[in-house]
SERO-361148 format. One line per field, with one value per atom (N, C-alpha, C, O): x, z, y; chain; residue in one letter; atom name. Coordinates in nm, 4 decimals. Example, Ala and Ser with C-alpha at 12.3 -4.5 7.8 and 13.67 -1.06 7.14 Angstrom:
BEGIN
u = 1.3190; 1.2300; 1.3200; 1.4236; 1.2850; 1.3670; 1.2900; 1.3409
w = 0.7800; 0.7800; 0.7800; 0.8465; 0.7080; 0.7140; 0.7870; 0.8039
v = -0.5690; -0.4500; -0.3300; -0.3319; -0.2250; -0.1060; 0.0030; 0.1138
cadena = A; A; A; A; A; A; A; A
residuo = A; A; A; A; S; S; S; S
atomo = N; CA; C; O; N; CA; C; O
//
This chain:
BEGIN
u = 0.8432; 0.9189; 1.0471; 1.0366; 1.1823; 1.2977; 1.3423; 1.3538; 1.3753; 1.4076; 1.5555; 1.5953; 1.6533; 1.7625; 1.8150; 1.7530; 1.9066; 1.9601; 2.1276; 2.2119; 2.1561; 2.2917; 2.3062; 2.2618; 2.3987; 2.4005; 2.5385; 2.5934; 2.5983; 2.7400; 2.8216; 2.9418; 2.7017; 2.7346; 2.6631; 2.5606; 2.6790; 2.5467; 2.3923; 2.2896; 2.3832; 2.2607; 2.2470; 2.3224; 2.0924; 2.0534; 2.0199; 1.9853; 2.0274; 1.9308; 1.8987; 1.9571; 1.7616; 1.6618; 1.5895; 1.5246; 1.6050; 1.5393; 1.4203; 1.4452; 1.3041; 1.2378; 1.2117; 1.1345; 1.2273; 1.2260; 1.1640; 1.2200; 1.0090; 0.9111; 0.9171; 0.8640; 1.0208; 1.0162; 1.0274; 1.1341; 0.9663; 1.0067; 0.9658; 0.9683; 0.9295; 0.9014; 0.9838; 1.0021; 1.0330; 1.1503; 1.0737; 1.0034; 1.1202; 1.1355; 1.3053; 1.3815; 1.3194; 1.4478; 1.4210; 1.3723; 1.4842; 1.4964; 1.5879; 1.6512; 1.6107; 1.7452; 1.6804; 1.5701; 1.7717; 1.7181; 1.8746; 1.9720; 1.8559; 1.9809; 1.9901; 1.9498; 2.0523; 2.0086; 2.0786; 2.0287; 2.2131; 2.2979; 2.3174; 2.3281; 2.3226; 2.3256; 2.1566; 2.1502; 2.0483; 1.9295; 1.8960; 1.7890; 2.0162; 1.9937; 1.9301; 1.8479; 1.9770; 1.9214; 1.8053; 1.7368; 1.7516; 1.6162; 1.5195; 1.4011; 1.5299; 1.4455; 1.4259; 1.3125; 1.5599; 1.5181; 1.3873; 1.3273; 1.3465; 1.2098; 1.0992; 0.9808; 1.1628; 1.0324; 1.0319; 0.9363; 1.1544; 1.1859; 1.1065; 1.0352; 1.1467; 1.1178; 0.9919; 0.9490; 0.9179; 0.8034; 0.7341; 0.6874; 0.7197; 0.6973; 0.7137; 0.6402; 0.7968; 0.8640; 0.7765; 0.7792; 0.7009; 0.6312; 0.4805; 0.4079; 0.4746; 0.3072; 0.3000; 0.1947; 0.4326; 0.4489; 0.4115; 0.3714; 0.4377; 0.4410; 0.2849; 0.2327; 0.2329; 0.1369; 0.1762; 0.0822; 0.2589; 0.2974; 0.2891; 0.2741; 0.3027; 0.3296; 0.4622; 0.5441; 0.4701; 0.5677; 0.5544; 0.6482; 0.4092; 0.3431; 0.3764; 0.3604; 0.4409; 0.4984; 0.6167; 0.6797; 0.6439; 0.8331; 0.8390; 0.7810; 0.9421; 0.9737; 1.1408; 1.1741; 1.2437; 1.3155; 1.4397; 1.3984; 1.6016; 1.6442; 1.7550; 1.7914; 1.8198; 1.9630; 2.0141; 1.9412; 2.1364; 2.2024; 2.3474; 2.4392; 2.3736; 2.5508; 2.6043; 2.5589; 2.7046; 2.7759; 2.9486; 3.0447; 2.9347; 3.0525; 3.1630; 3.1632; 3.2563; 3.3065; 3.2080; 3.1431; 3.2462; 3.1559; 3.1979; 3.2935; 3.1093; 3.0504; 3.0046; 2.8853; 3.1443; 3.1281; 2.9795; 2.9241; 2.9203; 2.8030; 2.6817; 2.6082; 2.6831; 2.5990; 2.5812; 2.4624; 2.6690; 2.6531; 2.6271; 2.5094; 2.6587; 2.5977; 2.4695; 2.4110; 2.4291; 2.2644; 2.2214; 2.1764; 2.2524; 2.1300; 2.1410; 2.0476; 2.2916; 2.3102; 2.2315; 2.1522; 2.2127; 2.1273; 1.9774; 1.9073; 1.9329; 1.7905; 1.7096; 1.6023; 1.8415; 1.7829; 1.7913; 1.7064; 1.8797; 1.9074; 1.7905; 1.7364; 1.7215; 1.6429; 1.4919; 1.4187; 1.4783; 1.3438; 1.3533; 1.2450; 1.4478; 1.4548; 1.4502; 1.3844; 1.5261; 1.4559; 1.3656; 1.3290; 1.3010; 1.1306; 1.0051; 0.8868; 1.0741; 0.9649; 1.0102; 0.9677; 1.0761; 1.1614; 1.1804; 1.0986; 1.2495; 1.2506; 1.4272; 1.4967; 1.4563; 1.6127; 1.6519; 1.5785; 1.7713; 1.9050; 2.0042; 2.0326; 2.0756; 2.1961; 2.2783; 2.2173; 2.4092; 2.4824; 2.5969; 2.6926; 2.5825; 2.6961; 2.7897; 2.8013; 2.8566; 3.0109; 2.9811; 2.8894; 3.1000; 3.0930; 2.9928; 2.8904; 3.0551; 2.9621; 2.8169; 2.7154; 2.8261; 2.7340; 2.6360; 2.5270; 2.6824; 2.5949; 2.4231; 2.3598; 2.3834; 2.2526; 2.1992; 2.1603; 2.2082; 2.2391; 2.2396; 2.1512; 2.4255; 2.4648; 2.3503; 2.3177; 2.3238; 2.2088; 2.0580; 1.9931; 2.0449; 1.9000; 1.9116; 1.7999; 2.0034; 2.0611; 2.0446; 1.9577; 2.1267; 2.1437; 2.0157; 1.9966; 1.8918; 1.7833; 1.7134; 1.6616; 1.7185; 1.6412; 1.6795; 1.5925; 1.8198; 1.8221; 1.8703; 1.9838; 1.7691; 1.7256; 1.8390; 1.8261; 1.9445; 2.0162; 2.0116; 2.0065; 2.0149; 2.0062; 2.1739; 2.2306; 2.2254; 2.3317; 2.2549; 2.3163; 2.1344; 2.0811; 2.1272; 2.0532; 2.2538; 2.2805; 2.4010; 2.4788; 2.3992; 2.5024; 2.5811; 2.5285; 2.7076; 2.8273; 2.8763; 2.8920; 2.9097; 2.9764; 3.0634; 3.1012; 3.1336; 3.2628; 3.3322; 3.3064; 3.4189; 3.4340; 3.5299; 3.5056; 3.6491; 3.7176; 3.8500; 3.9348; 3.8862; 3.9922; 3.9291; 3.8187; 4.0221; 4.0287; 3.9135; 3.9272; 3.8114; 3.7091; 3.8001; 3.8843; 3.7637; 3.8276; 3.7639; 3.7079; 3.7470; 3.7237; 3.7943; 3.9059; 3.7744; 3.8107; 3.7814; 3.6659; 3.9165; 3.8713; 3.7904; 3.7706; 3.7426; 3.6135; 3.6945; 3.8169; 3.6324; 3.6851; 3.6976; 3.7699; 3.6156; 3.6161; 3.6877; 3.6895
w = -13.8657; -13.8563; -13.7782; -13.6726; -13.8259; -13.7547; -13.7033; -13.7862; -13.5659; -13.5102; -13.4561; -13.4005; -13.4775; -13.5164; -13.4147; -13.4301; -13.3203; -13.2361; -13.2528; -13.3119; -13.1891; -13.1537; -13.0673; -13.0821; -12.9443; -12.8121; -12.8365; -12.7449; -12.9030; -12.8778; -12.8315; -12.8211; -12.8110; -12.7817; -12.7127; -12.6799; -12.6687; -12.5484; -12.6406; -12.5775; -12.7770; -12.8050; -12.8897; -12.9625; -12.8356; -12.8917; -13.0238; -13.0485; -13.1205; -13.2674; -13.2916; -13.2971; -13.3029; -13.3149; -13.4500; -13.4898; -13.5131; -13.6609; -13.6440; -13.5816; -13.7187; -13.7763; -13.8686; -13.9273; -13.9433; -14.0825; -14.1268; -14.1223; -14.1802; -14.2432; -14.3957; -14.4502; -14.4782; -14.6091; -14.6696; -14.6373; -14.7255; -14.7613; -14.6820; -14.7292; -14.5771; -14.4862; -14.3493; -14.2782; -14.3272; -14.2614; -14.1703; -14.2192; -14.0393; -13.9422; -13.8831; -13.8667; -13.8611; -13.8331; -13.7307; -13.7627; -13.5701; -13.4693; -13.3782; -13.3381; -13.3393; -13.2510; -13.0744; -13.0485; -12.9947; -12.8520; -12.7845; -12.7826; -12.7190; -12.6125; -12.4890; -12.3978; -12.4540; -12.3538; -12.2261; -12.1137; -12.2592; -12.1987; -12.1006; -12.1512; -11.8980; -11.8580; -11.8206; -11.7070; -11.8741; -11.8742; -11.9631; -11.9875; -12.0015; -12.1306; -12.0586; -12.1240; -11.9099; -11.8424; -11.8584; -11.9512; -11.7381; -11.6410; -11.8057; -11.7762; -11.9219; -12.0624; -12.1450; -12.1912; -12.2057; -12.3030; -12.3337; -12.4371; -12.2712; -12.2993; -12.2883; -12.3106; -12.2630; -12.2655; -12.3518; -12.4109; -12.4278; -12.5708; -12.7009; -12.7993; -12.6563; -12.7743; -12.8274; -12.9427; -12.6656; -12.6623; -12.7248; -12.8363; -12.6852; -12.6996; -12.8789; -12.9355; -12.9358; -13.0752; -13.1569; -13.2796; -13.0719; -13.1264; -13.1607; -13.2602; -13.0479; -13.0376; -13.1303; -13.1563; -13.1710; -13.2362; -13.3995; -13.4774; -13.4259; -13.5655; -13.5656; -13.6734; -13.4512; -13.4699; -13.4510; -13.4164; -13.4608; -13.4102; -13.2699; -13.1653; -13.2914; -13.1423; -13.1312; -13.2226; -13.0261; -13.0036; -13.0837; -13.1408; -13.0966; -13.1628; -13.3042; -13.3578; -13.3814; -13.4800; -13.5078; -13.6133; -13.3735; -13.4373; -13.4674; -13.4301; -13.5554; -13.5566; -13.5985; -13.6449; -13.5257; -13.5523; -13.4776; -13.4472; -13.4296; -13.3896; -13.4494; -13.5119; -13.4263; -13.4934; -13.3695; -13.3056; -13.3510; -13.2309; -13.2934; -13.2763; -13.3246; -13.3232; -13.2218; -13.1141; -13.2266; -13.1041; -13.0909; -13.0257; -13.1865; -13.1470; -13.2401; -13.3474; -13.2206; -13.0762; -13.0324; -13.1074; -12.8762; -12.8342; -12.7010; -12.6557; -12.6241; -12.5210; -12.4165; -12.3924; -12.3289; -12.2367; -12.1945; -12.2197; -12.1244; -12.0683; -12.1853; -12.1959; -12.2592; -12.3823; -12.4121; -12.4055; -12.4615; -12.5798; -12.4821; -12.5055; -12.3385; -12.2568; -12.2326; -12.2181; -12.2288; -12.1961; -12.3092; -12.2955; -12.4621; -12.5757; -12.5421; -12.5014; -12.5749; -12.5885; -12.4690; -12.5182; -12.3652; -12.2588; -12.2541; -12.2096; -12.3107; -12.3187; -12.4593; -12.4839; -12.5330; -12.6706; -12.6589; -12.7134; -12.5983; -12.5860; -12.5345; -12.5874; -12.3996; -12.3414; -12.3917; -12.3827; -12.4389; -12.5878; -12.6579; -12.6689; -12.7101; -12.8273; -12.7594; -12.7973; -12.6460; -12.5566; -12.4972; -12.4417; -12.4904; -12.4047; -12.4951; -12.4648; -12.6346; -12.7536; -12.8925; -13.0067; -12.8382; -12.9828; -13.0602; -13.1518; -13.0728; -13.2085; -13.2094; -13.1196; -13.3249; -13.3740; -13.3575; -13.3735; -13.3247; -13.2702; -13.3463; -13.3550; -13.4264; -13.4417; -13.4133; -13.3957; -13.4055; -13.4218; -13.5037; -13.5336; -13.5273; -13.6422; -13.5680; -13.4549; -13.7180; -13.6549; -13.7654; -13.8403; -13.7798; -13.9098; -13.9332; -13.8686; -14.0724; -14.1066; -14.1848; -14.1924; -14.2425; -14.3275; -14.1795; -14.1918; -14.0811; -13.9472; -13.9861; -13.9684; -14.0454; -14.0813; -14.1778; -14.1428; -14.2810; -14.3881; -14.3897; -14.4306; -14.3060; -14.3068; -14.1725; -14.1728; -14.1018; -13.9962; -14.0643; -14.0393; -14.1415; -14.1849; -14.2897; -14.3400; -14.3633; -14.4845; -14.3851; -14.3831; -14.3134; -14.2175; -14.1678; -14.1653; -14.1128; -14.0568; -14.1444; -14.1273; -14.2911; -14.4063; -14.4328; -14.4493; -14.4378; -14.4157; -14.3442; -14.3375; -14.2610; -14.1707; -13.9876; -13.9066; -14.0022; -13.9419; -13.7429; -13.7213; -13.6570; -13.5255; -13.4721; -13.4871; -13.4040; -13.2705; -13.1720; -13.1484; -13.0962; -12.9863; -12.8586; -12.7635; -12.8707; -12.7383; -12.8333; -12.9169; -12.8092; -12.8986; -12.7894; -12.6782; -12.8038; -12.6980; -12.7559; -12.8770; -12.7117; -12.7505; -12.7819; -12.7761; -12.8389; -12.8927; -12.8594; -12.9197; -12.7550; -12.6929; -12.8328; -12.8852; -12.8670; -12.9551; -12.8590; -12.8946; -12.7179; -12.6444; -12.5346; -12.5198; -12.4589; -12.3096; -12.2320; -12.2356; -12.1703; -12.0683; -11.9523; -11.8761; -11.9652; -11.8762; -11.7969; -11.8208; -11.6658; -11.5063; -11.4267; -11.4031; -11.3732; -11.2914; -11.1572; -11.1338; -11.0330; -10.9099; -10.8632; -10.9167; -10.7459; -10.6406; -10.5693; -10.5570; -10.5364; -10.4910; -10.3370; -10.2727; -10.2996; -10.1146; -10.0836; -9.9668
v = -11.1596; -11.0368; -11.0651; -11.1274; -11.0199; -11.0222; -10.9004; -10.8102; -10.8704; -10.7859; -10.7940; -10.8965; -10.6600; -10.6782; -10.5682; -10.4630; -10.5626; -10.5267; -10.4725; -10.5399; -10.3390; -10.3486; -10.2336; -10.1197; -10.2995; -10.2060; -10.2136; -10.2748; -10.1848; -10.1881; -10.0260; -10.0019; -9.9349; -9.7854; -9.7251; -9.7850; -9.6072; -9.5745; -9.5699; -9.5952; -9.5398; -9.5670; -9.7084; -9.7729; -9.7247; -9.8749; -9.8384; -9.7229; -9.9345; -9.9005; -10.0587; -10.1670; -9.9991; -10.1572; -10.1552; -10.0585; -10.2630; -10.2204; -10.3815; -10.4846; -10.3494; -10.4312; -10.4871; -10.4114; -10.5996; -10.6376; -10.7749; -10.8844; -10.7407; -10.8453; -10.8127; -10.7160; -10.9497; -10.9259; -10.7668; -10.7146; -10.7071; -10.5665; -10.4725; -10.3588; -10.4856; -10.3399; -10.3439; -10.4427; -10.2025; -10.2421; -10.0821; -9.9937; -10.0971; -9.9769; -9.9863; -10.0816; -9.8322; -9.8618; -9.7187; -9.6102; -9.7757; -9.6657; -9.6382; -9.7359; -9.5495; -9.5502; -9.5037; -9.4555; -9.5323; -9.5463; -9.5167; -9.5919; -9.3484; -9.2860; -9.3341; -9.2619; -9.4837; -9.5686; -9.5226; -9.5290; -9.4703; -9.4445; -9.5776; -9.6893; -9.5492; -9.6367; -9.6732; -9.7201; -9.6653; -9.7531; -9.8743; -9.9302; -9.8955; -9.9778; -10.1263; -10.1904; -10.1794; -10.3003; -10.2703; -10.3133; -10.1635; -10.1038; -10.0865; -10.1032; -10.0665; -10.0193; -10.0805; -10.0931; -10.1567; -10.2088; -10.2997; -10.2705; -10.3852; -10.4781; -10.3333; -10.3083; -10.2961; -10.1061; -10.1089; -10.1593; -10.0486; -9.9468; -10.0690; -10.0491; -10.1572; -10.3069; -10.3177; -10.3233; -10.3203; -10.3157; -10.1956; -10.2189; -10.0916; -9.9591; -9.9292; -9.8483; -9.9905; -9.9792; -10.1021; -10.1112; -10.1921; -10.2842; -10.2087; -10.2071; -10.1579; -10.1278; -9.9784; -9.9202; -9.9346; -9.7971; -9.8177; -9.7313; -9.9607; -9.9954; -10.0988; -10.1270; -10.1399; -10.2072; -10.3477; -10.4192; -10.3906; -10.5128; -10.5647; -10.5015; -10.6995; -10.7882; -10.8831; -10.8929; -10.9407; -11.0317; -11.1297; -11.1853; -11.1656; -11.2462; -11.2745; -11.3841; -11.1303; -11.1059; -11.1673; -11.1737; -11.2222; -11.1982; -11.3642; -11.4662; -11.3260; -11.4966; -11.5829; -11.6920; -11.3975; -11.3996; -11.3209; -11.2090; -11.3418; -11.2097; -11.2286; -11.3283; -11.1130; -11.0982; -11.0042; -10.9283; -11.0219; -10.9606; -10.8781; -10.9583; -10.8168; -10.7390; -10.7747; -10.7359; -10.8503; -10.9388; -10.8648; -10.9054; -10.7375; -10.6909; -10.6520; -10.7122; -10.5637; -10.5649; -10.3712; -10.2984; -10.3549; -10.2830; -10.2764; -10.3393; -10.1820; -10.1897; -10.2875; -10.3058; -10.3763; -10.4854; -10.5187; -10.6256; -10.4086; -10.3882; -10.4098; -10.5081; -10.3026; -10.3230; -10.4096; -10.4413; -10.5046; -10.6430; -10.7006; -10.7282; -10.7619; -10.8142; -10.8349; -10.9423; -10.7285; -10.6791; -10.7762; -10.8900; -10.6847; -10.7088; -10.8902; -10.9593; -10.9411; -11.1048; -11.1503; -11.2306; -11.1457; -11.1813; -11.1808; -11.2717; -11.0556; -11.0500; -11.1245; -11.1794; -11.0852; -11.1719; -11.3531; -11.4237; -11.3964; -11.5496; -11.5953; -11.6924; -11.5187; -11.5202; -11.5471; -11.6456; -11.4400; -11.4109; -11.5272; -11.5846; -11.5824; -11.6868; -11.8029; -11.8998; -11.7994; -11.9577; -11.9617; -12.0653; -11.8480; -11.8884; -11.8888; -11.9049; -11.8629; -11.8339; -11.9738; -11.9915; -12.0208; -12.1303; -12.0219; -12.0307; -11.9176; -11.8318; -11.8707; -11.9182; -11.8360; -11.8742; -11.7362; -11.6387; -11.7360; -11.5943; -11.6577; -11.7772; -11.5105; -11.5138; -11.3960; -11.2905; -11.3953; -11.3124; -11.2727; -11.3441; -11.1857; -11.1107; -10.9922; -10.9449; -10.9711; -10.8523; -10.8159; -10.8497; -10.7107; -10.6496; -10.5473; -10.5251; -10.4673; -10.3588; -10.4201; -10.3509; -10.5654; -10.6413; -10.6934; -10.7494; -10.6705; -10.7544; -10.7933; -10.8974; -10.6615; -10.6759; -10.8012; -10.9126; -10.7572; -10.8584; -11.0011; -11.0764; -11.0472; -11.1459; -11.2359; -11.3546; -11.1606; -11.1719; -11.2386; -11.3402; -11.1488; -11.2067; -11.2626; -11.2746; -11.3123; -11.4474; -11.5514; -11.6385; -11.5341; -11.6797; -11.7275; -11.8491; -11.6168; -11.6911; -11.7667; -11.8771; -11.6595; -11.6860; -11.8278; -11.9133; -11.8580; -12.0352; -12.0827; -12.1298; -12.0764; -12.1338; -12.1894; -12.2812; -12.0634; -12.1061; -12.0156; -11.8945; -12.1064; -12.0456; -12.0921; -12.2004; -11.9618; -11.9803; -12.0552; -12.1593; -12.0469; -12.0868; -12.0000; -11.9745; -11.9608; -11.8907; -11.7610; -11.8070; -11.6306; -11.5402; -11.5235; -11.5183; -11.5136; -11.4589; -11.3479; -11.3637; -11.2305; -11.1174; -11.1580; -11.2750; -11.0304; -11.0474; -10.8910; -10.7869; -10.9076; -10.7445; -10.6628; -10.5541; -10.7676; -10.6906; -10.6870; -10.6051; -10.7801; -10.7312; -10.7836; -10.8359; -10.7592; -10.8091; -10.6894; -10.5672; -10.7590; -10.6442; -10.5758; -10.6231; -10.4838; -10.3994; -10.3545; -10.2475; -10.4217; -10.4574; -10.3707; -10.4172; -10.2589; -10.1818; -10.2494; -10.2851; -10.2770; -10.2860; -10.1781; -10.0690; -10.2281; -10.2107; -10.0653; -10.0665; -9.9742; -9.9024; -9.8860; -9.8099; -9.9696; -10.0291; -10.0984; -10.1373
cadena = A; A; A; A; A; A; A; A; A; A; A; A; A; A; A; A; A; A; A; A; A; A; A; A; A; A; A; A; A; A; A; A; A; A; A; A; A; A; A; A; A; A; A; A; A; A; A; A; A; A; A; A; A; A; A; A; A; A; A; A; A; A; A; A; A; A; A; A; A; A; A; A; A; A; A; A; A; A; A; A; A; A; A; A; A; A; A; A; A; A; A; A; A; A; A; A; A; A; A; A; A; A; A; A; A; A; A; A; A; A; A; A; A; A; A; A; A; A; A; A; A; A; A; A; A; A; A; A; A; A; A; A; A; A; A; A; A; A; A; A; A; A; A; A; A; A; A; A; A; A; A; A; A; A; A; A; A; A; A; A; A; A; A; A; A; A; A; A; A; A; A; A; A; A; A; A; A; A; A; A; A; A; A; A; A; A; A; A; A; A; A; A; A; A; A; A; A; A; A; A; A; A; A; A; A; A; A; A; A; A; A; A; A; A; A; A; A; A; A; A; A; A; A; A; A; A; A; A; A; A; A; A; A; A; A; A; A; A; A; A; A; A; A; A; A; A; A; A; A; A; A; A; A; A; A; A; A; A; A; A; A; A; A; A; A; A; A; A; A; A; A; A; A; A; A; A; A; A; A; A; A; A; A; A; A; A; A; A; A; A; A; A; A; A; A; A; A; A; A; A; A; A; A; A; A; A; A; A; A; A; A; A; A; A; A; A; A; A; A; A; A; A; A; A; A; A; A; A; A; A; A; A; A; A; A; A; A; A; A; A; A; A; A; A; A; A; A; A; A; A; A; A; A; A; A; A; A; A; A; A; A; A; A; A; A; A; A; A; A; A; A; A; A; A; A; A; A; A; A; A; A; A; A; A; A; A; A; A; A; A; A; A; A; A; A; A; A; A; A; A; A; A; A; A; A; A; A; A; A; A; A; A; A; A; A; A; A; A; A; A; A; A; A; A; A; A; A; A; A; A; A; A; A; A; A; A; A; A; A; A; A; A; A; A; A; A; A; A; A; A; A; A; A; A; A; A; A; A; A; A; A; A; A; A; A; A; A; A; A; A; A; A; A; A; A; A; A; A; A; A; A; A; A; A; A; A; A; A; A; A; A; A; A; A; A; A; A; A; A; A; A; A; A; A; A; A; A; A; A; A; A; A
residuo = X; X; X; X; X; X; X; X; X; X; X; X; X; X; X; X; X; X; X; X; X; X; X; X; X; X; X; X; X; X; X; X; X; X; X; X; X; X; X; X; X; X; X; X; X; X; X; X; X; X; X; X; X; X; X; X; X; X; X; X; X; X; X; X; X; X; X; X; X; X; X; X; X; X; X; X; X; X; X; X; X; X; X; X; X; X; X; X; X; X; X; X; X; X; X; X; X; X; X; X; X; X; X; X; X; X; X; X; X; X; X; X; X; X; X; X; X; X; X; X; X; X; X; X; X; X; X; X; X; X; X; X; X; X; X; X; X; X; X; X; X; X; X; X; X; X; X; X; X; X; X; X; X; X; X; X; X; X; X; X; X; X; X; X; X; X; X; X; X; X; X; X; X; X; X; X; X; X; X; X; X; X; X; X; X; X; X; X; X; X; X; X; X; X; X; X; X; X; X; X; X; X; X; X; X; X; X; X; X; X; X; X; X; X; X; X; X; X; X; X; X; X; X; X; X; X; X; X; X; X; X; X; X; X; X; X; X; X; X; X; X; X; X; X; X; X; X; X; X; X; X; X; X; X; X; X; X; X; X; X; X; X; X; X; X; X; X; X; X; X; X; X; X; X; X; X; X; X; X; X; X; X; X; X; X; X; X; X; X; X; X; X; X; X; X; X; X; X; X; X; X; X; X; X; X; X; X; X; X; X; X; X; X; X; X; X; X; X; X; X; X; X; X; X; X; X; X; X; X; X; X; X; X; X; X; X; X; X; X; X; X; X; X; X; X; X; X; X; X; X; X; X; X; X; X; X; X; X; X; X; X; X; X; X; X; X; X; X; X; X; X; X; X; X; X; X; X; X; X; X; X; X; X; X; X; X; X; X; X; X; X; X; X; X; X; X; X; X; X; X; X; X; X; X; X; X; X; X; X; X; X; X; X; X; X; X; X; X; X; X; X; X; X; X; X; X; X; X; X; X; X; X; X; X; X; X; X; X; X; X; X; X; X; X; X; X; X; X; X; X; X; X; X; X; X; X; X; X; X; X; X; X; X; X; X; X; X; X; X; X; X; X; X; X; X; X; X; X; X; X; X; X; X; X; X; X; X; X; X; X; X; X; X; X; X; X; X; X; X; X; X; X; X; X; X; X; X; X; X; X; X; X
atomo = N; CA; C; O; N; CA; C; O; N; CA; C; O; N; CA; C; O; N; CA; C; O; N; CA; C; O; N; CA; C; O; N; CA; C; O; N; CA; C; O; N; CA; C; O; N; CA; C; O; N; CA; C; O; N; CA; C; O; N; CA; C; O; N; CA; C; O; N; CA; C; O; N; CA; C; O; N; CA; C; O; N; CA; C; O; N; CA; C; O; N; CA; C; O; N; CA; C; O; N; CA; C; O; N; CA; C; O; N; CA; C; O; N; CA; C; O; N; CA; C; O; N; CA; C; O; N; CA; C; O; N; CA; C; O; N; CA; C; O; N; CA; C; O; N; CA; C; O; N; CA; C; O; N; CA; C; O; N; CA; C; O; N; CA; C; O; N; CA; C; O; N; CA; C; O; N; CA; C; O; N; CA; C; O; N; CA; C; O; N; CA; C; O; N; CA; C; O; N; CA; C; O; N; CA; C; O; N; CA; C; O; N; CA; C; O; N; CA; C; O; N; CA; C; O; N; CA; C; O; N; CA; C; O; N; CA; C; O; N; CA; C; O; N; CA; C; O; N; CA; C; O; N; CA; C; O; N; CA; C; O; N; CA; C; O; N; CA; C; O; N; CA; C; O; N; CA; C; O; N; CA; C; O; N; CA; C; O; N; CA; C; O; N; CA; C; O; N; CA; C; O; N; CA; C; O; N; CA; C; O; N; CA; C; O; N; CA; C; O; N; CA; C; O; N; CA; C; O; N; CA; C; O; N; CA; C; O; N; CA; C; O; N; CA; C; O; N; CA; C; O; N; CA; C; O; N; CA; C; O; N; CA; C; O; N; CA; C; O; N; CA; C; O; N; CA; C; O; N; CA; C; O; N; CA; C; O; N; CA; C; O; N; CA; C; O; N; CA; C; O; N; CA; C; O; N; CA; C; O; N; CA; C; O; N; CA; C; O; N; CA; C; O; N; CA; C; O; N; CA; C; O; N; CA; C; O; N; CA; C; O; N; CA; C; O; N; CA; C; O; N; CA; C; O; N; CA; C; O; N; CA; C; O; N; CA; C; O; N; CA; C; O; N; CA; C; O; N; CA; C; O; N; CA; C; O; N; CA; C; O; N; CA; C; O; N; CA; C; O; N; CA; C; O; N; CA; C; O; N; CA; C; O; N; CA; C; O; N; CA; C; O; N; CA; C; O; N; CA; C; O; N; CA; C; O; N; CA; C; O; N; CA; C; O; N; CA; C; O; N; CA; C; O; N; CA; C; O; N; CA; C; O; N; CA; C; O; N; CA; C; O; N; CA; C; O
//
């Protein structure tokens, strides 16, 4: 099963996809998107009957977006895929999905996804 990610806005939408059966859900993360997500993932696993055990795959939306957002997902997913050998990629675009799960289908891994903001991050000084 490949599980397919994009935080690029205050809500998450996480889809699942084993050959022809697909779940598709959305998650109002706002700013909990750090403190939840391995919740929501989880929670969205055990909702469909699945396990981690299941997966054997990710796909990340790397952008452009939400500094913070794409941070998060690219971090937690790199993470998942290096402590599990599972292959990560990342995509752009409106095809993100798609071009995402072609690429795993042969057989292809990033190993590590880097966002892609779309522009320069915009870092507000410290207000102290």
């Amino acid at each position: 099963m490949i599980v397919l990610i994009n935080t690029s806005t205050p809500v998450c939408y996480l889809s699942l996809v084993d050959g022809d059966w697909r779940f598709d859900t959305e998650w109002e993360a706002g700013r909990g998107l750090a403190k939840g997500l391995l919740g929501f993932l989880e929670e969205t696993l055990a909702s469909q009957e699945k396990s981690w055990g299941d997966i054997t795959g990710l796909v990340v939306y790397k952008g452009p977006g939400s500094f913070t957002g794409l941070r998060i997902s690219a971090t937690v997913f790199n993470t998942l895929a290096a402590a599990n050998s599972w292959p990560v990629v990342g995509e752009t675009g409106e095809a993100w999905q798609q071009n995402g799960l072609s690429r795993l289908a042969h057989g292809e891994s990033d190993e590590i996804v880097l966002p892609e903001y779309g522009g320069e991050a915009n870092i507000t000084k410290p207000r102290k």
